[in-house]
FITI-467189 format. One record per residue (C-alpha): residue number from 1; residue in three letters; y, x, z. Coordinates in nm, 4 decimals, decimal comma, padded with zeros to 6 digits, m for minus. Each point is the difference from the previous one (the first is absolute). Example, Ala and Ser with C-alpha at 12.3 -4.5 7.8 and 13.67 -1.06 7.14 Angstrom:
2
<pt><pos>1</pos><code>Ala</code><py>m00,4500</py><px>01,2300</px><pz>00,7800</pz></pt>
<pt><pos>2</pos><code>Ser</code><py>00,3440</py><px>00,1370</px><pz>m00,0660</pz></pt>
//
This chain:
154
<pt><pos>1</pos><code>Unk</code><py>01,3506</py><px>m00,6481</px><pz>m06,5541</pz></pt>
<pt><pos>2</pos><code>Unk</code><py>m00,3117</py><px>m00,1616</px><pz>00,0626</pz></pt>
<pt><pos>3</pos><code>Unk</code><py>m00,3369</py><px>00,0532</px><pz>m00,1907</pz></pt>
<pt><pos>4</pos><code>Unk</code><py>m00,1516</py><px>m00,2942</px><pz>m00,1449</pz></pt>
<pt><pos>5</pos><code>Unk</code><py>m00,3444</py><px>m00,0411</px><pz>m00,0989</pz></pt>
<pt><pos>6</pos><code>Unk</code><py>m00,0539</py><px>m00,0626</px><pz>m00,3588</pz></pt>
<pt><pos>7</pos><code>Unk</code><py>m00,3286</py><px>m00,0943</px><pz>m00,0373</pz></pt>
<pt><pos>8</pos><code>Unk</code><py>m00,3384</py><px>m00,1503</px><pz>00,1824</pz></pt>
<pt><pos>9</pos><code>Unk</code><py>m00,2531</py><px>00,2071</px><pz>00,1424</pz></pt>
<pt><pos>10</pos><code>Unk</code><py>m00,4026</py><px>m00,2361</px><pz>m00,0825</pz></pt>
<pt><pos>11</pos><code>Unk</code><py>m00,2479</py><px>00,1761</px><pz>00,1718</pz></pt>
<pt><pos>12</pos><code>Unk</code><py>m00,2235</py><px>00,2279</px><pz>m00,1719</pz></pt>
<pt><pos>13</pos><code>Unk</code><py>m00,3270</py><px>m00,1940</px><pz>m00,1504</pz></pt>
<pt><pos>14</pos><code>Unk</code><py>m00,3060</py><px>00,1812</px><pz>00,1274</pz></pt>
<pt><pos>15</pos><code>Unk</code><py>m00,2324</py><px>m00,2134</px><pz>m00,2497</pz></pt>
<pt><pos>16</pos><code>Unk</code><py>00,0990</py><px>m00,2471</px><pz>m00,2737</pz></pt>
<pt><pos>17</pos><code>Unk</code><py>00,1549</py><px>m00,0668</px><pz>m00,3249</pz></pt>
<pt><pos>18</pos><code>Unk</code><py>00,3687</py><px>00,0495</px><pz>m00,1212</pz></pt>
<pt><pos>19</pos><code>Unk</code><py>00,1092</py><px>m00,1937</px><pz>m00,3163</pz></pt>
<pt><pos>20</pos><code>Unk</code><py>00,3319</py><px>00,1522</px><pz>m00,0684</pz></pt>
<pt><pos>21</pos><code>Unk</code><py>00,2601</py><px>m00,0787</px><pz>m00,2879</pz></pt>
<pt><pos>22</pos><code>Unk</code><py>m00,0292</py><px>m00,3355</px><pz>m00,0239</pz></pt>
<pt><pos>23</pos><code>Unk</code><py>00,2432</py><px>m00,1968</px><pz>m00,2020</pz></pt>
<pt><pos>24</pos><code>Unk</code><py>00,2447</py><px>m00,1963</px><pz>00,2910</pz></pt>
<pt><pos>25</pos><code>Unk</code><py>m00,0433</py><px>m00,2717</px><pz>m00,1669</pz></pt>
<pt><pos>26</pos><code>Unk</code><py>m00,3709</py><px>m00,0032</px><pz>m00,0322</pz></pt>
<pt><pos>27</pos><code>Unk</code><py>m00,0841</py><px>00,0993</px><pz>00,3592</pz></pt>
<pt><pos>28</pos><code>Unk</code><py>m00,0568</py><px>m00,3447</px><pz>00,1537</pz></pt>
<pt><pos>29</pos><code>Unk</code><py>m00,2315</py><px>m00,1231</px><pz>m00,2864</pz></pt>
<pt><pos>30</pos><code>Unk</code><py>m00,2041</py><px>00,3430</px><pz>00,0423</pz></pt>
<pt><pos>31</pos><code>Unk</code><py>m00,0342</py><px>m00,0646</px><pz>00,3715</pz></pt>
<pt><pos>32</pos><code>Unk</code><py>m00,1051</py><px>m00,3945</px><pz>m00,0890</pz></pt>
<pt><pos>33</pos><code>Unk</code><py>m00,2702</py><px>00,1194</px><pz>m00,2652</pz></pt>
<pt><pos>34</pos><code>Unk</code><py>m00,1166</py><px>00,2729</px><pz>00,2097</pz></pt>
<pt><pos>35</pos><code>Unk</code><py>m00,0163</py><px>m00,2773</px><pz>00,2893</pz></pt>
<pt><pos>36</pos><code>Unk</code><py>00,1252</py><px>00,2861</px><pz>00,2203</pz></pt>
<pt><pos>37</pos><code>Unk</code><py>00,1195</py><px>m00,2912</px><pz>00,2372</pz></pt>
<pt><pos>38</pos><code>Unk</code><py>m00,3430</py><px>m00,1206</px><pz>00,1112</pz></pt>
<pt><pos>39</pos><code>Unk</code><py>m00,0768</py><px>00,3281</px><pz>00,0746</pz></pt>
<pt><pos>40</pos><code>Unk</code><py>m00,0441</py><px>00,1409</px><pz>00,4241</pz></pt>
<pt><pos>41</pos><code>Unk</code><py>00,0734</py><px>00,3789</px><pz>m00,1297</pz></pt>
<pt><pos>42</pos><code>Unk</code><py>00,3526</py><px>00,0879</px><pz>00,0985</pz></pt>
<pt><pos>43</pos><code>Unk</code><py>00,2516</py><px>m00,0860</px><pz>m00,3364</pz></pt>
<pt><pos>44</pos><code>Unk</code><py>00,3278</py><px>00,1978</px><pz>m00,0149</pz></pt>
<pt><pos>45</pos><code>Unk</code><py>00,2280</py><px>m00,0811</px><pz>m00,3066</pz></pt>
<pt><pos>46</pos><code>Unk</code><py>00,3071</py><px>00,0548</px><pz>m00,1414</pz></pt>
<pt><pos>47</pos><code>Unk</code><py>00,2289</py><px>m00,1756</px><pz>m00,2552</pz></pt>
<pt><pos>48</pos><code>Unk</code><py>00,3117</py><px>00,1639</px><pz>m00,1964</pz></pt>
<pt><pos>49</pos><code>Unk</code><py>m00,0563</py><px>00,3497</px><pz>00,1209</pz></pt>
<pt><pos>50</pos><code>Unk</code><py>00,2837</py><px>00,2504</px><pz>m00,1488</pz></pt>
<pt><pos>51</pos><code>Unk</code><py>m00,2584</py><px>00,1737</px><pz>m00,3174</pz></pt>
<pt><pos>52</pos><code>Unk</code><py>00,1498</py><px>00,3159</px><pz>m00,2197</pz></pt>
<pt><pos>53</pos><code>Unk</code><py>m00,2082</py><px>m00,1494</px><pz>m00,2601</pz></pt>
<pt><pos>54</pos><code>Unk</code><py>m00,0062</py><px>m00,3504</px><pz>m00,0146</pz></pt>
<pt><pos>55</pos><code>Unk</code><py>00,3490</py><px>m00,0781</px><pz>00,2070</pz></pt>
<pt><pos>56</pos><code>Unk</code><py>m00,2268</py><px>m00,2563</px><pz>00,2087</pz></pt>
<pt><pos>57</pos><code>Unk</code><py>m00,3253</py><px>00,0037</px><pz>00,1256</pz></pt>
<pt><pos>58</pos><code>Unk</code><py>m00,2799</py><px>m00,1794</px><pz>00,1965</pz></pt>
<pt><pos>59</pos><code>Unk</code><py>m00,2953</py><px>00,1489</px><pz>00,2302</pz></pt>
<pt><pos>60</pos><code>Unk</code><py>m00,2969</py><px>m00,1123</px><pz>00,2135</pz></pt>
<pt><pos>61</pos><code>Unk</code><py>m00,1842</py><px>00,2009</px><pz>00,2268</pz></pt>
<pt><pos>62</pos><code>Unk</code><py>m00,3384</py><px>m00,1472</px><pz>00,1203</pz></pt>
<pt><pos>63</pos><code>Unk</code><py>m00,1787</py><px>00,1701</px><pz>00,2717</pz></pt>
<pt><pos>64</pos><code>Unk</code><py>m00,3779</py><px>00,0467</px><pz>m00,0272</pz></pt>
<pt><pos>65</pos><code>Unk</code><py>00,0084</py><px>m00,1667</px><pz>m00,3721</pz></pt>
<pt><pos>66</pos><code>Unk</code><py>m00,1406</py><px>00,1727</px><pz>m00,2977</pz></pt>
<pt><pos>67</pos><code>Unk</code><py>m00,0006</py><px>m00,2041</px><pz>m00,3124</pz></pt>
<pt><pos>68</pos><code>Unk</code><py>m00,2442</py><px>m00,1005</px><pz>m00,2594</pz></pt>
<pt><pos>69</pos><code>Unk</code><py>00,0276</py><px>00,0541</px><pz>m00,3753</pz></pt>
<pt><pos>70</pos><code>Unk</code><py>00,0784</py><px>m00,3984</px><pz>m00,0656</pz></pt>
<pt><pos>71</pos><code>Unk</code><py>00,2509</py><px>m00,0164</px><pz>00,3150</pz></pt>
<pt><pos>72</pos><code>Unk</code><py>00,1992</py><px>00,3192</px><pz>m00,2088</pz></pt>
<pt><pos>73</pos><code>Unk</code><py>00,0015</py><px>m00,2119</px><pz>m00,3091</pz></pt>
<pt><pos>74</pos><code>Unk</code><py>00,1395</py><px>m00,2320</px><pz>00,1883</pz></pt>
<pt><pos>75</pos><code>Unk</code><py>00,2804</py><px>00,2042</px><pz>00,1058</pz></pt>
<pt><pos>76</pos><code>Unk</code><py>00,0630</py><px>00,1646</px><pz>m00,3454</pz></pt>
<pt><pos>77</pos><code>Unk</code><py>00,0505</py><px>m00,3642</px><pz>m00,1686</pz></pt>
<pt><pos>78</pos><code>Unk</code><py>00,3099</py><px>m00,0923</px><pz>00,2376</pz></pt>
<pt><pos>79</pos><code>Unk</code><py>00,0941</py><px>00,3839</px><pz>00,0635</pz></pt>
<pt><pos>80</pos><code>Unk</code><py>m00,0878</py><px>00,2356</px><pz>m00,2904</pz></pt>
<pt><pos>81</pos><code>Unk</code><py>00,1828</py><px>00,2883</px><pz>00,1618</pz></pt>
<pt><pos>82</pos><code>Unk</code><py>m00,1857</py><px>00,0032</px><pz>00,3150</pz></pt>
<pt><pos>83</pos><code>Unk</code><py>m00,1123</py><px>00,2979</px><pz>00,1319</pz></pt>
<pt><pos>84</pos><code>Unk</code><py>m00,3230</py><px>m00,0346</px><pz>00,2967</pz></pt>
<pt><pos>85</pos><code>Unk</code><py>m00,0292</py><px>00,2641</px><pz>00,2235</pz></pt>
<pt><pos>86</pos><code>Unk</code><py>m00,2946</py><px>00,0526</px><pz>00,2003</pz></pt>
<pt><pos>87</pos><code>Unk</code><py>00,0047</py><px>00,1454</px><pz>00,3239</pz></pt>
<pt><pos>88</pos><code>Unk</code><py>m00,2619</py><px>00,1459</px><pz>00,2460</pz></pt>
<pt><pos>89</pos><code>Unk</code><py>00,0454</py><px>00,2034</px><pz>00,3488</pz></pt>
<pt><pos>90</pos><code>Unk</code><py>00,3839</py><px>m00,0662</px><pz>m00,0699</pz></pt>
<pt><pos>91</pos><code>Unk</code><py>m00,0395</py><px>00,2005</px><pz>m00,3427</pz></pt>
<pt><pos>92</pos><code>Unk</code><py>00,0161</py><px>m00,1198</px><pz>m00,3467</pz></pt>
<pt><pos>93</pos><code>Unk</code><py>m00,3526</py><px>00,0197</px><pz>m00,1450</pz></pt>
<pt><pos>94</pos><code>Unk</code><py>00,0425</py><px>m00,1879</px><pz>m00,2983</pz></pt>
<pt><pos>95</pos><code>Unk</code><py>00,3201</py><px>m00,0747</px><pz>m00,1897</pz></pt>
<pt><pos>96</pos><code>Unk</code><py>00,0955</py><px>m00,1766</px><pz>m00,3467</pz></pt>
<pt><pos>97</pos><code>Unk</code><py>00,1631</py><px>m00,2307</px><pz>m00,1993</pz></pt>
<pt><pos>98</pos><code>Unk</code><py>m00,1536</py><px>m00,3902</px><pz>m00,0636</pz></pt>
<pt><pos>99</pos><code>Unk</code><py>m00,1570</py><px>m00,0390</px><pz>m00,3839</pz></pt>
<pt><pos>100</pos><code>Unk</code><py>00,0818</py><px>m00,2764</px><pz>m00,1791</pz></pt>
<pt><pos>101</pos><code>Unk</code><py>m00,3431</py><px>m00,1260</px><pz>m00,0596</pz></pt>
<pt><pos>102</pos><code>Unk</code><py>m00,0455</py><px>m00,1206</px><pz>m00,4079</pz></pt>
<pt><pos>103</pos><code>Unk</code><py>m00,2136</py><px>m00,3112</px><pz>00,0848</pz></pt>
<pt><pos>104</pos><code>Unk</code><py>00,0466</py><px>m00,2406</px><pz>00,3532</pz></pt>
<pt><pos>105</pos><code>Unk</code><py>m00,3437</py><px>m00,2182</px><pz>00,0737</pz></pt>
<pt><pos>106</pos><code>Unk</code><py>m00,0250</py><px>m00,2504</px><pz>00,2769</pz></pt>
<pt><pos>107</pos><code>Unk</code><py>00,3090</py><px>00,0444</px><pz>00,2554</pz></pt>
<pt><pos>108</pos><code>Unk</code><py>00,2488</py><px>m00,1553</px><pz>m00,2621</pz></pt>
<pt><pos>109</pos><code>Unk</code><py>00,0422</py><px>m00,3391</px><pz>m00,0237</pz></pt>
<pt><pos>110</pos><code>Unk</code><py>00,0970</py><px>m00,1328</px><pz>m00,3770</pz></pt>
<pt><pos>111</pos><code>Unk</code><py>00,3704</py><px>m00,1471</px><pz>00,0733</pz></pt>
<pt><pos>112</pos><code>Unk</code><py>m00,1169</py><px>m00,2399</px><pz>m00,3195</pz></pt>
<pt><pos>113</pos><code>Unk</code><py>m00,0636</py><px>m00,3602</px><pz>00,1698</pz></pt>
<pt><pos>114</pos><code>Unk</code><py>m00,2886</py><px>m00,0629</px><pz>m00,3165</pz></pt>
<pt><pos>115</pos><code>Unk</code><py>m00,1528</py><px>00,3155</px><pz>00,0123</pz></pt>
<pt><pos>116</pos><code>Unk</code><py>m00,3876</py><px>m00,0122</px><pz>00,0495</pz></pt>
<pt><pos>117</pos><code>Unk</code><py>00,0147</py><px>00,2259</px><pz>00,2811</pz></pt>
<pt><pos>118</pos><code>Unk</code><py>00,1950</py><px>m00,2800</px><pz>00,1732</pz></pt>
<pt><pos>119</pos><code>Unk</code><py>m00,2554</py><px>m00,2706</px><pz>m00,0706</pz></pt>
<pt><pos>120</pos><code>Unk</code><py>m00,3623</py><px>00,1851</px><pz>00,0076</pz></pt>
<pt><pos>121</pos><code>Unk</code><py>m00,1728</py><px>00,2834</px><pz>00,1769</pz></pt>
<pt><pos>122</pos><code>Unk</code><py>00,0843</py><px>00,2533</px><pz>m00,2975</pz></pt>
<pt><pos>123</pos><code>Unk</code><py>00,1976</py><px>00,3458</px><pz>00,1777</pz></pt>
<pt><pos>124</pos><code>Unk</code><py>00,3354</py><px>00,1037</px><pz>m00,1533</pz></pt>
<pt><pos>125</pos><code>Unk</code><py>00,0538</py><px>00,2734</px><pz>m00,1887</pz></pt>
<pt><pos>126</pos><code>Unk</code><py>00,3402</py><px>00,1595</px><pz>m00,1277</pz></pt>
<pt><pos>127</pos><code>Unk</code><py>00,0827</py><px>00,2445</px><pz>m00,2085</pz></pt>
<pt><pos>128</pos><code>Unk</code><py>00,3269</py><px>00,1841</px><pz>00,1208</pz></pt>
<pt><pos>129</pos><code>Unk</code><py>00,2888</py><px>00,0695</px><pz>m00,2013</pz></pt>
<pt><pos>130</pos><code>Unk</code><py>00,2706</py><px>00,2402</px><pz>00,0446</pz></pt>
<pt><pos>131</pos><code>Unk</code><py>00,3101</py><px>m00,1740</px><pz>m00,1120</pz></pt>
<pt><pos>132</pos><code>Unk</code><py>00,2859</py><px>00,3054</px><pz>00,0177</pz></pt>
<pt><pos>133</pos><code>Unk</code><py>m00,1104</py><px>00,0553</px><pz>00,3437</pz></pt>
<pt><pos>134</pos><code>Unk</code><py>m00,1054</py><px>m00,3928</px><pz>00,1040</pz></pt>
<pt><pos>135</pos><code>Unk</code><py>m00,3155</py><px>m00,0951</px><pz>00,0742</pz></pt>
<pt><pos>136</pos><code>Unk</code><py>m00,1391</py><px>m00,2738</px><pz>m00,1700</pz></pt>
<pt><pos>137</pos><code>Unk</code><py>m00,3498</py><px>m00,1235</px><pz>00,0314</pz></pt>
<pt><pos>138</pos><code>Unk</code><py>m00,1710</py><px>m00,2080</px><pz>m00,3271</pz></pt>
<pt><pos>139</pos><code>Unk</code><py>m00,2628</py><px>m00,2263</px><pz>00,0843</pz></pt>
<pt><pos>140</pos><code>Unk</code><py>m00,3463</py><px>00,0572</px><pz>m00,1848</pz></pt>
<pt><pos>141</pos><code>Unk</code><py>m00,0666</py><px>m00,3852</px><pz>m00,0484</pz></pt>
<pt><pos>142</pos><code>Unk</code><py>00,3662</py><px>m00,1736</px><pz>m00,0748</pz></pt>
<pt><pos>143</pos><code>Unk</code><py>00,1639</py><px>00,2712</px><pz>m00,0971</pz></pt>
<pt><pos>144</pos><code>Unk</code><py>00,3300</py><px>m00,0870</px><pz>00,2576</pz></pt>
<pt><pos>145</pos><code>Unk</code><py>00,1721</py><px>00,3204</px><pz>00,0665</pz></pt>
<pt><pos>146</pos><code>Unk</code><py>00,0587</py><px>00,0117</px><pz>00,3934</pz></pt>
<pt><pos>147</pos><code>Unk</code><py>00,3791</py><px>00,1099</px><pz>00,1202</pz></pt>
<pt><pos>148</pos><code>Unk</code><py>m00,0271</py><px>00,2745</px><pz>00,3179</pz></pt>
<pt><pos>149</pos><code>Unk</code><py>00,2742</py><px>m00,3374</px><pz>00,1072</pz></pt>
<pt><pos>150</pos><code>Unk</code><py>m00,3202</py><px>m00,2049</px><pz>m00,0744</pz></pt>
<pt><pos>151</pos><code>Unk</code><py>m00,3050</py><px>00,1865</px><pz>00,1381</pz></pt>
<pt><pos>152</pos><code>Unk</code><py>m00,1868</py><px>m00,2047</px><pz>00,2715</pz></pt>
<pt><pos>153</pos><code>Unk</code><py>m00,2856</py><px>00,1782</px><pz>00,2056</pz></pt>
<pt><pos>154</pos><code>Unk</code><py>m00,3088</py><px>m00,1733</px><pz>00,0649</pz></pt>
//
């Protein structure tokens, strides 16, 4: 009988970021926002990865990345489970799951067509709700609650 190989071997990232447990389904959105694709660093990803915990998963390894606090919110809006892992000298130096963050300023565009923040130089603002595990975001001037289906990054 013959042994066949039952999974891929990614080379080892000597420096970079890992953002692990991704929802599937959010993955290509949280490479869009992140704008991962203008990026010269080498990108690895993968979509509907086998996951004990979630049944399918998403990840994105970015060589010589380390992200800022607003690029995290970022990821925690579309991918709430996310986990970013840090690494340094090929170890893990740094390790933990995104935080939803309670108020989004500035990288949010209102989906609302009248919204002020659509027609004047006034930056959003959102408050984020927790709908039974949804993300929702409620703008500060119109009041328009924003869909994670509806979310548009400026």
């Amino acid at each position: 009988m013959e042994n066949k190989r039952t999974e891929l071997k990614v080379s080892a990232l000597e420096n970079g970021s890992v953002i692990d447990h991704i929802p599937a389904t959010s993955l290509f959105q949280a490479i869009r926002i992140l704008k991962l694709d203008e990026l010269d660093n080498q990108v690895y990803f993968g979509t509907n990865l086998r996951s004990d915990k979630f049944g399918s998963k998403g990840i994105i390894k970015i060589r010589d990345k380390y992200f800022k606090k607003e690029e995290i919110n970022k990821i925690a809006l579309v991918a709430p489970t996310a986990t970013i892992i840090e690494i340094k000298d090929y170890e893990v130096v740094k390790k933990g799951k995104v935080d939803t963050p309670k108020v989004v300023e500035n990288f949010v565009k209102c989906f609302n067509p009248k919204c002020i923040t659509n027609h004047q130089h006034v930056p959003t603002k959102f408050t984020v709700i927790n709908d039974g595990g949804a993300l929702k975001l409620r703008c500060r001037y119109c009041e328009k609650t924003t869909t994670q289906a509806t979310m548009e990054f400026k």
